[in-house]
N, C-alpha and C positions, 0 to 999 in steps of 0.2 A: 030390415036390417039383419043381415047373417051374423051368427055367433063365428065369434074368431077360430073355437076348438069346440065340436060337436063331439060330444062319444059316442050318438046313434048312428053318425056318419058313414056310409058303408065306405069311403072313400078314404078315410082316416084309418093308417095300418097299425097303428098302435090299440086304436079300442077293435077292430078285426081280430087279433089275436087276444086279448081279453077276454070276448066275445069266443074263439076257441078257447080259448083255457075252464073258462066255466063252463062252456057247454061240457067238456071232457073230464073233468070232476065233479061236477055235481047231476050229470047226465048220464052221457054215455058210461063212464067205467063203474058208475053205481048199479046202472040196468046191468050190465056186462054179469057184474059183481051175484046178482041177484036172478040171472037167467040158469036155471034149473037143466036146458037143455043143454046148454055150454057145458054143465059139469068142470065150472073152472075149481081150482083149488087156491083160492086167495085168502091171505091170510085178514085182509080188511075188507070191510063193503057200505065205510062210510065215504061222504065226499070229501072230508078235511082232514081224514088219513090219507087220503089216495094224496091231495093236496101238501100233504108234508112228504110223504115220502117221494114224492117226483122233486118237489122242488129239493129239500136237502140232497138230492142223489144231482140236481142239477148243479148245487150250490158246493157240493163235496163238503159238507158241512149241515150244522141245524141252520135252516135257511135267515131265523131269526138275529143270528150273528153277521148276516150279509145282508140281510134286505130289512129295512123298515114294514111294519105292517100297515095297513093291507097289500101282502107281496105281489098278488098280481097287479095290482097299480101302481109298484113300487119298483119290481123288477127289470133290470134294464132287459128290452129284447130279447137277448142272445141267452138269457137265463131261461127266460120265459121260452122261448123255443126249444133249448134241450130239454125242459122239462115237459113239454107238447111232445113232442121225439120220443120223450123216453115212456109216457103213456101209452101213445101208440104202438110201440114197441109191445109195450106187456099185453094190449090187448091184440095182436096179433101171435103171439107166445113168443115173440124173440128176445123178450127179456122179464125176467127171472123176477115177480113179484115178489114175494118169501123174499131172497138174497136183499133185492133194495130196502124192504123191511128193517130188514135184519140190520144191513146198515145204518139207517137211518134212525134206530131205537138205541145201536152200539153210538153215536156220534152226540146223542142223549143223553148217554149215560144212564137208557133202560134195557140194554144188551143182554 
C-alpha cells in the first residue's frame, strides 16, 4: 500500500525543492562560506544565518512574521524559490551578501 504524500519521493515537487533548500543552506553556501580558495568575503558562515537572511530578503520582512516555523515546510513555493534565486545569486556574486545582511538585521531591529 503506497503512502498518499511521500517526502522521499523524487516525484513529489514540493519536498524536491526542500530538498534544494537544505541542501543550499546547510551545504553548499556553508562550504562556499568556508572555502579559503574562493576568498569570498561574507559576512556569515552559518547555515541558519544564511537561512534567515535569504528567506527575510524573500519575505521583504523577518520571515518569522510571514511564515510559521519550520519555514521551509511552511513556505509557500514562490517564497521558497526567491529565496533558492536569491542564494544562488550570492554564490555566483550577483548578489550582494553584506547588503541582504544588512537588511535583514535592519528589519530586526539589529541594524
Amino acid at each position: 500500500m503506497a503512502l498518499q504524500h511521500d517526502f522521499f519521493n523524487d516525484s513529489d515537487p514540493r519536498a524536491a525543492l526542500e530538498r534544494e533548500w537544505l541542501d543550499l543552506t546547510r551545504k553548499l553556501m556553508p562550504a562556499c562560506a568556508q572555502d579559503r580558495r574562493q576568498k569570498r568575503d561574507w559576512p556569515v558562515h552559518l547555515d541558519h544565518c544564511f537561512q534567515r537572511i535569504l528567506l527575510d530578503n524573500a519575505c521583504g520582512g523577518a520571515w518569522r512574521d510571514h511564515i510559521a516555523p519550520p519555514a521551509y515546510r511552511n513556505a509557500d513555493k514562490q517564497t521558497l524559490r526567491r529565496a533558492i534565486k536569491l542564494g544562488r545569486a550570492v554564490i555566483a556574486g550577483e548578489a550582494d551578501l553584506w547588503e541582504l545582511n544588512a537588511r535583514s538585521l535592519a528589519w530586526r531591529g539589529k541594524g
